[in-house]
C-alpha positions in Angstrom: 0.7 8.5 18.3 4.5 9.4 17.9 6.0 11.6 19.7 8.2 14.3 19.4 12.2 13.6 21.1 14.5 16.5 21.2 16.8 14.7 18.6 19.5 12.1 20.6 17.4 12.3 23.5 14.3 11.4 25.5 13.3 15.1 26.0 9.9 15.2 24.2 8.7 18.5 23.1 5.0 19.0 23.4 4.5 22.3 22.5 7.1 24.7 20.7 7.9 27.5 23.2 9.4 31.1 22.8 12.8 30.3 24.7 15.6 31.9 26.2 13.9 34.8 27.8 13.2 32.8 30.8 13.7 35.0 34.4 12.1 33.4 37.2 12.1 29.4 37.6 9.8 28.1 39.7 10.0 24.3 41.0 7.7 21.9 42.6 9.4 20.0 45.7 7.6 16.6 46.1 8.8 14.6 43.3 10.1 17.1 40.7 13.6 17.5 42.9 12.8 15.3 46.0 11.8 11.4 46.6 11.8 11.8 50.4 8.0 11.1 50.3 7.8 8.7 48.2 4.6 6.9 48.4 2.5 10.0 49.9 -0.6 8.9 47.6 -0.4 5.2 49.0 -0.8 6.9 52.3 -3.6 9.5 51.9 -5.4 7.1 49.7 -6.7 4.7 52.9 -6.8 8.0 55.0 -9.4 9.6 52.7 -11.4 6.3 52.0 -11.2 5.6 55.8 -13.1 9.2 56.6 -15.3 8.9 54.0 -16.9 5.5 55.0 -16.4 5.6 58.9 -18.0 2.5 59.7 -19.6 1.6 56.3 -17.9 -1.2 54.2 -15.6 0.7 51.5 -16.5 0.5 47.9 -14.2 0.0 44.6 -16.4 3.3 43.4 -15.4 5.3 46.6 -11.7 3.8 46.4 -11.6 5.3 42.4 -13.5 8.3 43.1 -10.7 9.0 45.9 -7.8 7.9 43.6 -8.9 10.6 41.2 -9.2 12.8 43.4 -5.9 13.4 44.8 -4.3 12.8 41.3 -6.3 15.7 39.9 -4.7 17.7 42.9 -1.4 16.5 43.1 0.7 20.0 43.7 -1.9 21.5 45.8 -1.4 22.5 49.5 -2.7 19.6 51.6 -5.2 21.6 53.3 -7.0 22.1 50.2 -6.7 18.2 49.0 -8.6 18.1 52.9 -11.1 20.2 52.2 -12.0 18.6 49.2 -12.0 15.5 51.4 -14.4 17.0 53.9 -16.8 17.9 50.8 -17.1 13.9 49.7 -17.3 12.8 53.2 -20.7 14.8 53.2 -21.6 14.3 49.8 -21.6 10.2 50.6 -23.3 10.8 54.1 -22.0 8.0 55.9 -20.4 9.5 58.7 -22.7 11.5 60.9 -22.5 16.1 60.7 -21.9 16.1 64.3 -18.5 13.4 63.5 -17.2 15.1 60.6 -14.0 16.9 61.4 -12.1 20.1 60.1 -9.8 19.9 57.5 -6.8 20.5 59.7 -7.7 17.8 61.7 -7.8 15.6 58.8 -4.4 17.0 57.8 -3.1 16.2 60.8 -3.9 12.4 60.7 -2.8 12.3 57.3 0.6 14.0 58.3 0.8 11.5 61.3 1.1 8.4 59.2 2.8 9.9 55.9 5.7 11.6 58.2 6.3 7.8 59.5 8.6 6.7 56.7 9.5 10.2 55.9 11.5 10.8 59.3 13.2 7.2 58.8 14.3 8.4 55.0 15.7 11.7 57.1 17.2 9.4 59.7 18.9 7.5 57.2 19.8 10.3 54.8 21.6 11.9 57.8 23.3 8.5 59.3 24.2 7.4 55.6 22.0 4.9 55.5 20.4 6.3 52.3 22.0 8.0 49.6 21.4 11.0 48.5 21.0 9.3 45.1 18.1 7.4 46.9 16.3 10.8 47.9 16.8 12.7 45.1 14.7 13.0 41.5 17.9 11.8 39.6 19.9 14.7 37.8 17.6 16.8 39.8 21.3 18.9 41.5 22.9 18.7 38.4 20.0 20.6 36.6 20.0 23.5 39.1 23.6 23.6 39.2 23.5 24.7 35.4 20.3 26.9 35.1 21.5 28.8 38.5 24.4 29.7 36.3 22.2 31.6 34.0 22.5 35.3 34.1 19.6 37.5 35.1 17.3 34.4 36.3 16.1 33.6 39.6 15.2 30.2 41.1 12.3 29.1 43.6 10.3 26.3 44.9 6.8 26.3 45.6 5.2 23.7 47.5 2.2 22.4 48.3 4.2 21.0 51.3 4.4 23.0 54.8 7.2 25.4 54.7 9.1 24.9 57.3 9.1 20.8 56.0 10.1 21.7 52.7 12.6 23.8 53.9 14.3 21.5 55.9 13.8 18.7 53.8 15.5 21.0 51.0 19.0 21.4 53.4 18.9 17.3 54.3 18.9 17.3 50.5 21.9 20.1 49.8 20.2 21.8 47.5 18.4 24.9 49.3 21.2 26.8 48.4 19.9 27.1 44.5 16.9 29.0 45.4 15.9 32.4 46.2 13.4 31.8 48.7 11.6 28.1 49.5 7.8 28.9 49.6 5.7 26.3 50.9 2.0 25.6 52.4 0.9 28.2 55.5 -2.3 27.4 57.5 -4.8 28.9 54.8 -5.1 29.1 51.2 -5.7 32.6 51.7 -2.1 33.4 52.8 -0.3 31.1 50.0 -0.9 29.0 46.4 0.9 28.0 43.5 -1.7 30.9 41.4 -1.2 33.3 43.8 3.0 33.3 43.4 2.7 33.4 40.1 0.4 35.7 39.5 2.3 38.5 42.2 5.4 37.6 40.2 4.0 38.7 36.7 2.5 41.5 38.1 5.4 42.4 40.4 7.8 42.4 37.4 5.9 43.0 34.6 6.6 40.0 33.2 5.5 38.6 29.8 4.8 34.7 29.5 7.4 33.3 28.3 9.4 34.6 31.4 8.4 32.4 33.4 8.7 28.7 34.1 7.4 26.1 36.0 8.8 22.5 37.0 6.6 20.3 38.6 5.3 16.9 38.4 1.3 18.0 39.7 -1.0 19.4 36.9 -1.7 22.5 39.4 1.7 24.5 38.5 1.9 23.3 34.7 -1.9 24.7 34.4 -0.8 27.9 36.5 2.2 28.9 34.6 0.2 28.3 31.1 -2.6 30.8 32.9 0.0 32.6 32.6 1.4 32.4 29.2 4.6 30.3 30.9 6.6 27.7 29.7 5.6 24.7 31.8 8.0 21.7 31.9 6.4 18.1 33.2 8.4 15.6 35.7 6.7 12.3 35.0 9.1 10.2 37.0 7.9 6.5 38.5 9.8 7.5 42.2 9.7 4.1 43.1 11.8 2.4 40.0 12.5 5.1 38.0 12.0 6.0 34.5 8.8 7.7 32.9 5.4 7.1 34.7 2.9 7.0 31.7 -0.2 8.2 33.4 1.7 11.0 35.1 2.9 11.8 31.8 -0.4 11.8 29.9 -1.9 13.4 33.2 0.3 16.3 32.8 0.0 16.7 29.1 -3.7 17.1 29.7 -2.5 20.0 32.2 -0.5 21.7 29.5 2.8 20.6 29.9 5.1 22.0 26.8 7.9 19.9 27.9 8.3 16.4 29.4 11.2 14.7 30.8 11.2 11.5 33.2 13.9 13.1 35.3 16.6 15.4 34.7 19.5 13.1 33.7 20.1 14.9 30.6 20.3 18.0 32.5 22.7 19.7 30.1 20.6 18.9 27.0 17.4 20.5 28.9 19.3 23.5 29.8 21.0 24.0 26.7 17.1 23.6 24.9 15.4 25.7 27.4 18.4 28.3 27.7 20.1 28.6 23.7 23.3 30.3 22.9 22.6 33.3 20.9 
């Protein structure tokens, strides 16, 4: 099937949008601006499949069925993906009631290993080691730079990452400074989601759709905005060698994605579409 290129670039357009009223910008952390954790689904993948089976040989079904799991909730806070992981642990019913743990305990040994190679990327971010070229979603500060300069709109991220992480790893990164506020995961669901933001935000402002936008490269914030009537913009960049991950992409098409871009190197061409002169 063809596809539809913003003409003299790789910007496809999925979905014609109502543009230029946009007000509030909301961006996913975690591979939509920053590369820092790289690799985060190679790391919960074992975890899950470890808890799952405990001592019982693992399966290729139990490996896919985990796979598609976390893909499916790429975006969400990590104490939800956990919870979801306690639910399969019972539904297999190889590790004993009286073993199974909470969900923050899984989060923790899931944060244990993943924050591993993220503190060395920090470590060598901060000693010069690593570029921020090498941490960053490329064009990712070059973006923000020229939507922040739009009148009359406001910029955030919202994380399925802990706050205070994603706040710091924003600063290592330089580019806290383009947002209003940095909202990221608290302890419960209750107190923080993607839906929730938006949802206060509409409300709070009166807003109509089109208003609002969402960057992200999980299907939960592209199907959130379009809950909303929002203009949802898909990041389906391959963070280990760059360019356009096709199952991301068709993953976040299926999630309602109006706009895809592998990265943000034609940052002023996505601005000036998203954002056109009257």
């Amino acid at each position: 099937m063809s596809r539809n290129y913003l003409p003299g670039t790789q910007i496809e357009i999925i979905n014609d949008v109502e543009r230029g009223k946009i007000k509030y910008g909301l961006f996913d952390f975690d591979g939509t601006i920053s590369i820092l954790r790289e690799g985060w689904q190679d790391i919960m993948h074992p975890v899950c499949v470890e808890m799952i089976c405990g001592t019982t040989p693992v399966t290729p079904a139990i490996e896919d069925e985990v796979r598609t799991m976390i893909d499916e909730t790429t975006g969400i806070q990590t104490i939800l993906q956990m919870e979801r992981l306690v639910e399969m642990i019972r539904e297999k019913g190889f590790v004993p009631e009286a073993e199974i743990k909470d969900p923050q305990d899984y989060k923790a040994i899931y944060l244990n290993r993943l924050m591993v190679p993220v503190r060395k990327r920090l470590a060598d971010l901060a000693s010069g080691a690593m570029s921020r070229d090498e941490a960053i979603v490329k064009g990712a500060p070059d973006f923000l730079a020229l939507i922040a300069q739009q009148p009359d709109l406001e910029l955030y991220v919202f994380s399925g990452t802990d706050r205070d992480d994603v706040r710091n790893e924003a600063n290592k990164l330089g580019v806290d400074h383009f947002f209003k506020e940095i909202w990221g995961a608290l302890r419960t669901f209750q107190e923080y989601s993607k839906e929730k933001i938006i949802q206060d935000l509409v409300k709070e402002h009166g807003l109509s759709g089109p208003e609002v936008m969402a960057v992200g490269d999980g299907p939960v914030e592209l199907r959130n905005v379009k809950a909303v009537g929002g203009i949802a913009v898909g990041v389906a960049s391959d963070e280990k060698s760059g360019g356009l991950d096709e199952e991301k992409r068709e993953r976040l098409i299926r999630a309602g994605a109006d706009i895809m871009v592998a990265d943000f190197a034609e940052a002023q061409a996505l601005t000036d579409y998203l954002f056109p002169a009257v």
